[in-house]
N, C-alpha and C positions, 0 to 999 in steps of 0.2 A: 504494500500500500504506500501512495506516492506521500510522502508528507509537503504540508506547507508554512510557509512561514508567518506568524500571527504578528502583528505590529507590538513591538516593545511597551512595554508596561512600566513608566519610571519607580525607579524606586527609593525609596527613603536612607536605607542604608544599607551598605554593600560587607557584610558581616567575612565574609570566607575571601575578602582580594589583599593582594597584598601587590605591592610595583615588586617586589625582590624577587616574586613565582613569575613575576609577569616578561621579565629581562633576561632574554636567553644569556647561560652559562659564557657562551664564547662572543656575548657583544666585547667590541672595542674598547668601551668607556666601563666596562667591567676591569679589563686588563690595567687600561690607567689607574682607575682606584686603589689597584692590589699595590702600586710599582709608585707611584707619585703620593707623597705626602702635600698636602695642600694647605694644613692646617698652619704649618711656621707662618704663616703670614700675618697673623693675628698678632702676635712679639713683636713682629717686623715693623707694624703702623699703628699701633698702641697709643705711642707719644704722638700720633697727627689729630688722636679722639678727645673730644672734651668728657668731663664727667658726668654731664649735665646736658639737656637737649635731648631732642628727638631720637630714638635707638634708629640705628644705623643698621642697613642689610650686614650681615655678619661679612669680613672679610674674604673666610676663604669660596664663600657661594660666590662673591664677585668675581676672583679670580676665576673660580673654576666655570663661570659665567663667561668669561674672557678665550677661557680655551676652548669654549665648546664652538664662543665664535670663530675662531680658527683653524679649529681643527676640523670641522664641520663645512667651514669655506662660507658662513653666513651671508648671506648681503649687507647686510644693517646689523644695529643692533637692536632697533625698530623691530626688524622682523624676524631677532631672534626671541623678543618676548612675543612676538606674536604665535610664534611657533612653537615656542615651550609646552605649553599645555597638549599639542598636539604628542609630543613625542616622550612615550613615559620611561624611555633610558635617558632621556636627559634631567625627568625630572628624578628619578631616582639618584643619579650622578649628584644631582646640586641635595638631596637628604629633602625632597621635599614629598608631599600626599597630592592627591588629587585637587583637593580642595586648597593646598596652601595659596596664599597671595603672591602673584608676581610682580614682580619688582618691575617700576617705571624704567624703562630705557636709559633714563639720563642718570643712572645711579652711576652706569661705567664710565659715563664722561666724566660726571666728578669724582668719582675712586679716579680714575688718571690722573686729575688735574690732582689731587690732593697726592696722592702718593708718590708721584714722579718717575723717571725712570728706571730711579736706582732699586725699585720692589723689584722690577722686573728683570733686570739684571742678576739681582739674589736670586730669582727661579730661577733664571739661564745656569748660572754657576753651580747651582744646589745640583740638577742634573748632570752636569758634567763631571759633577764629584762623586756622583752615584755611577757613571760610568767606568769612573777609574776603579771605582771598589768593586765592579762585580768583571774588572778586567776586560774590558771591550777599549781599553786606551793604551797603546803603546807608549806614545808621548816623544819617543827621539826624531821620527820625521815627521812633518806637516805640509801640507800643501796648502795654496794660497792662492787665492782668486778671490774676483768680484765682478757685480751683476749689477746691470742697471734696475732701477724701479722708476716706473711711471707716475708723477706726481698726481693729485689731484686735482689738479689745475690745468686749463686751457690755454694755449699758445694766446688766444684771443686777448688774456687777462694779461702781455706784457707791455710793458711800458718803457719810452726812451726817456728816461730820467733825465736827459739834457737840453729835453725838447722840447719849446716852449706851450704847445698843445697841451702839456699834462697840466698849467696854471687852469685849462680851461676845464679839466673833471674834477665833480664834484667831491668836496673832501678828499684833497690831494693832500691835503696840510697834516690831517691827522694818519693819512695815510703815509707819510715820509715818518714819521715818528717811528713805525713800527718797521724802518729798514735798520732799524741803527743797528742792530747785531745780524742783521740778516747775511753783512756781506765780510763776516770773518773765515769763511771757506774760501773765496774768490781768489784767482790767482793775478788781478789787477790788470788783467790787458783782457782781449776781444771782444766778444757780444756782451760776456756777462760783467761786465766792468758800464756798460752801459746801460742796460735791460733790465726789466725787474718785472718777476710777475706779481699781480694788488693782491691776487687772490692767495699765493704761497710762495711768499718774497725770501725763503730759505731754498728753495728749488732753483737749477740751472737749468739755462737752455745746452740741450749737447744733439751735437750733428750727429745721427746712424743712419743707416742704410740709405744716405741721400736725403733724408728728413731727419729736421729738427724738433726735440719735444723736451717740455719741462720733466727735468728728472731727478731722481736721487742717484744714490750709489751704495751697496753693501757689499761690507767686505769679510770674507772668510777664513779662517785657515780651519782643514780639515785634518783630523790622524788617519794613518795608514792604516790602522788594523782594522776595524769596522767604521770607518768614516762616520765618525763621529765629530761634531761641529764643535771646537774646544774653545774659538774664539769669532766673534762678532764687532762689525762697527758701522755705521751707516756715516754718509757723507753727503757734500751736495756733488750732484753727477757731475760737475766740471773738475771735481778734487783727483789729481791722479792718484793711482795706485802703487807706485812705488812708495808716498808716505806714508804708507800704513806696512808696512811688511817689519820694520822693527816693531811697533808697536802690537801687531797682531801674534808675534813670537813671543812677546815680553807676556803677553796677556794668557798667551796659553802657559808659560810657565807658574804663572799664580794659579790660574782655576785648574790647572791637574797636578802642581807638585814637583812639574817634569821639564828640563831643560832642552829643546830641541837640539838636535846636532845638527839636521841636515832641513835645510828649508828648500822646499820645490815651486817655484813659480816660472812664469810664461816673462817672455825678455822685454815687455813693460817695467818688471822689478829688476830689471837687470844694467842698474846703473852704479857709477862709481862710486856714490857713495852708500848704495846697498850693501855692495864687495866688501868695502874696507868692514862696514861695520860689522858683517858679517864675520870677518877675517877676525875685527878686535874680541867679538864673544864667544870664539871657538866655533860659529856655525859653518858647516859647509854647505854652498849656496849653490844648487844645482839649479840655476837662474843662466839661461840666456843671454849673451852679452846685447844691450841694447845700442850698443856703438856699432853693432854689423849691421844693422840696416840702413845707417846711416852710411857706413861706408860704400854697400850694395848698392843704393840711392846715386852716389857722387859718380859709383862705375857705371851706374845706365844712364847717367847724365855726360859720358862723357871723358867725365875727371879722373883723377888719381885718388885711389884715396889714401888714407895713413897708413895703411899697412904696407902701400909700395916706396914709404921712404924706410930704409936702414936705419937701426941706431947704434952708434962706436960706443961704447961702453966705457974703453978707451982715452978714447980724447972728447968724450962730452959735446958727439956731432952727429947730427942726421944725416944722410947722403940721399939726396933725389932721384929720380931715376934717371935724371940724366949727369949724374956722378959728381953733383956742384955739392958742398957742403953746406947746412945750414947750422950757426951757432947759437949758440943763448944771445939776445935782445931784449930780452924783456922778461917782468915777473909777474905773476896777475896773487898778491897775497888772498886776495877772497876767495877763491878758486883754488888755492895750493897748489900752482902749476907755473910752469917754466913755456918762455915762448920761443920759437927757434926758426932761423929765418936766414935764409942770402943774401947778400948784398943785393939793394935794388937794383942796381947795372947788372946785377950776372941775371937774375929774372927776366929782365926787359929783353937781354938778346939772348933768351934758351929758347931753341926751335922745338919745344916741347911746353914753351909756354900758356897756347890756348886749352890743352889737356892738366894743365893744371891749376890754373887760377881764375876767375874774374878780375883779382885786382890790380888795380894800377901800379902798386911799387911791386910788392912779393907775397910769393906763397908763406903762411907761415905754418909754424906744428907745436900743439902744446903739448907738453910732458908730466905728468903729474909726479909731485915730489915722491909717492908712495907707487910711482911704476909697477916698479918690480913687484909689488903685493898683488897690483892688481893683475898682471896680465898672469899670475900663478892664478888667483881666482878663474879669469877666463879661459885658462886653459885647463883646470878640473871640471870648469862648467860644460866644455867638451866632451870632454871623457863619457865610453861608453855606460859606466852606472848613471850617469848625469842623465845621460839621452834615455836613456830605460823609465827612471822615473819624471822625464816631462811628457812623456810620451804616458805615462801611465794618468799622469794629471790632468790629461784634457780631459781622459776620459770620467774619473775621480770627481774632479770639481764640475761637469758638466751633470751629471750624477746629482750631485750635493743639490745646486741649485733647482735641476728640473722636479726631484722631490718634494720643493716647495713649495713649487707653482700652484698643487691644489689646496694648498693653506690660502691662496691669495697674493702668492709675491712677488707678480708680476707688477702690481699696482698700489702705491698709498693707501690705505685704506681712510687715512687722516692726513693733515694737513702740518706741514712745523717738521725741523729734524729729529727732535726730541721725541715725537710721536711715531717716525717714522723706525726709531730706535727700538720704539718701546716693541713693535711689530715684530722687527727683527729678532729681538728677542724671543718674543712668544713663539715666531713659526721656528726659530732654528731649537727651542728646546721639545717641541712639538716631535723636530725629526729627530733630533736624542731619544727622546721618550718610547720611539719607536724602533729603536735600535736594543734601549733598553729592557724594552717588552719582548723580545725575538729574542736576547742571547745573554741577557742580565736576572738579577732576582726580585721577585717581590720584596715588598716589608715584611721583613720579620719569616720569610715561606724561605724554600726549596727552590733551586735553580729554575729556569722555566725553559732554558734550551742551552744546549753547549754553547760557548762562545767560538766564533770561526778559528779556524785553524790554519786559511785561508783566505787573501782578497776574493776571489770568486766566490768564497760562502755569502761572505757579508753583503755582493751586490743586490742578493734578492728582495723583493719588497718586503716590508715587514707586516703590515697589514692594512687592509682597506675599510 
């Protein structure tokens, strides 16, 4: 006999349900629970509470309000309270009933504003210390890379700060007030030395694939053993990447304990004064010299480049290739370099002159005081362990980054650097977390899986 279905009957009270029967054993946000402590946070922003006043959503439902945005890929936050009540693992996750009250949206904008970056920071770090102790962290090599992020602001919203048109929008006045720290990233010369966008005046314009768009910059180092994200930094996108390569070494030595020996980057980091510094803290910098492409550059143009002059060791002289000597002329003290040069009369008649110069008197060549350091760096950056691991790096940090992308990291989600930090934070311990759940332990439980043995273990997804 066919049965049918009768229209629901509401009821008053639902005696036999429980959310804990109701969430299957192997959800996701089960696994987080067992492996992430959430409640430190309550310690952490203690002294931000009054005594007195309205009670306050409890801290760690915020944060964990915060990951669900993330890790979920929410649009809003809007319409993560809207969706709450819909999905009973998340309300289980946040310790809540059926019936409990959700919180207005704007609780996480002001939990941000009040607590700042540095909470979320403490979660980045508190993970990656949980890494090291269930051993998914080598810590002696790192790899190094960074990725753009699309601000939330439109090309539309910038403006020529020189240009007398901007007297004519309204409220420009109070709008220049809120540049004055905006332009402590800027490197003081091209567009962004002039430009500014109204809507997120901490964002640069940066040229990619033919088009220009307001951006940020995050910067990564990852460990070799199960890529694991040990250090983090967001920038504005015009900030290159070589300045963060000491800093992002120094920062993984705090949060895991562990001194890198060997740093891997692409020949962006691969400048002279990466080398020396490298050379000064014992790392070996399997870095790319970024002085070949410039020399590659002068040979399709043409030119000679440096490596076709000789240097005498000797007698403290280059020889050109067309066998004239060039001596010391000059010192540049800012630079730590030596300048070396021909007499103008012997440039002017070497019939090898248009292959080597534009300039009117002579070719010159600088020497840097610490040579000999450096060209030992670029010639181990050479070497075939070198090439092994930049070759393994593309594929590594290509890896780290596109893992993110379903957290959202492709785009701002907010506005300001600080905000954009705070992001980076949440999605890079997001992918720890998820490292930590595949090959680390619960609290306080039993392994949950071996940790790799090898790179090809660790590449697999850890869960969806």
């Amino acid at each position: 006999m066919m049965g049918e279905q009768q229209p629901p009957e509401p009821r008053l009270f639902y005696t036999g349900f429980s959310l804990e029967r109701r969430v299957r054993a192997d959800n996701p946000l089960r696994k987080v629970a067992a492996t992430v402590d959430f409640d430190f946070v309550s310690d952490e922003v203690r002294h931000l509470y009054g005594r007195n006043g309205n009670v306050s959503v409890p801290p760690p439902v915020i944060l964990k309000l915060m990951f669900i945005l993330f890790f979920f890929n929410v649009r809003s936050e809007r319409e993560l309270m809207s969706r709450l009540p819909e999905h009973l693992d998340w309300l289980w996750f946040l310790g809540f009933e059926l019936d409990s009250p959700i919180p207005d949206h704007s609780v996480l904008s002001k939990a941000r504003a009040r607590w700042g970056e540095d909470l979320f920071r403490s979660f980045f770090e508190r993970i990656v210390v949980s890494c090291v102790e269930a051993g998914l962290v080598d810590g002696s090599r790192i790899f190094v890379d960074a990725s753009l992020v699309s601000a939330d602001a439109s090309k539309r919203s910038v403006v020529d700060r020189h240009s007398l048109r901007r007297h004519l929008r309204k409220g420009y006045r109070e709008f220049e007030s809120r540049l004055e720290g905006a332009d402590s990233g800027s490197d003081g010369d091209g567009v962004n030395a002039r430009c500014v966008s109204m809507t997120d005046p901490e964002s640069a314009l940066v040229s990619y694939g033919g088009r220009s768009k307001l951006q940020y910059k995050v910067h990564r180092s990852v460990d070799v053993r199960s890529e694991v994200i040990t250090a983090t930094d967001a920038t504005r996108g015009d900030e290159h990447e070589s300045h963060l390569l000491l800093p992002l070494a120094e920062q993984h030595r705090i949060n895991t304990g562990r001194s890198a020996s060997v740093v891997v980057a692409d020949s962006k980091y691969g400048t002279v004064e990466n080398y020396l510094s490298c050379l000064d803290r014992g790392i070996r910098a399997h870095i790319p010299d970024l002085g070949r492409g410039t020399s590659r550059r002068r040979e399709r143009e043409g030119f000679f480049s440096e490596s076709r002059f000789r240097y005498d060791p000797d007698r403290d002289v280059y020889i050109c290739p067309a066998g004239a000597e060039l001596k010391r002329v000059g010192r540049k003290a800012s630079r730590r370099g030596i300048d070396y040069g021909a007499a103008p009369s012997i440039c002017k008649s070497c019939h090898l002159r248009t292959q080597c110069t534009r300039s009117k008197r002579r070719r010159t060549i600088r020497r840097h005081e610490r040579q000999a350091d450096i060209e030992r760096m670029r010639s181990e950056a050479g070497g075939a362990e070198s090439k092994r691991d930049i070759r393994q790096r593309q594929h590594l940090m290509e890896r780290s980054f596109a893992r993110a992308v379903p957290h959202g990291h492709k785009r701002a989600r907010w506005r300001g650097l600080k905000r954009v930090m705070i992001q980076e934070y949440l999605i890079s311990a997001i992918q720890n977390i998820k490292v930590l759940i595949r090959y680390g332990r619960p609290r306080g439980g039993a392994a949950i899986a071996v940790p790799p043995t090898s790179h090809t273990q660790a590449f697999a997804p850890c869960f969806t």
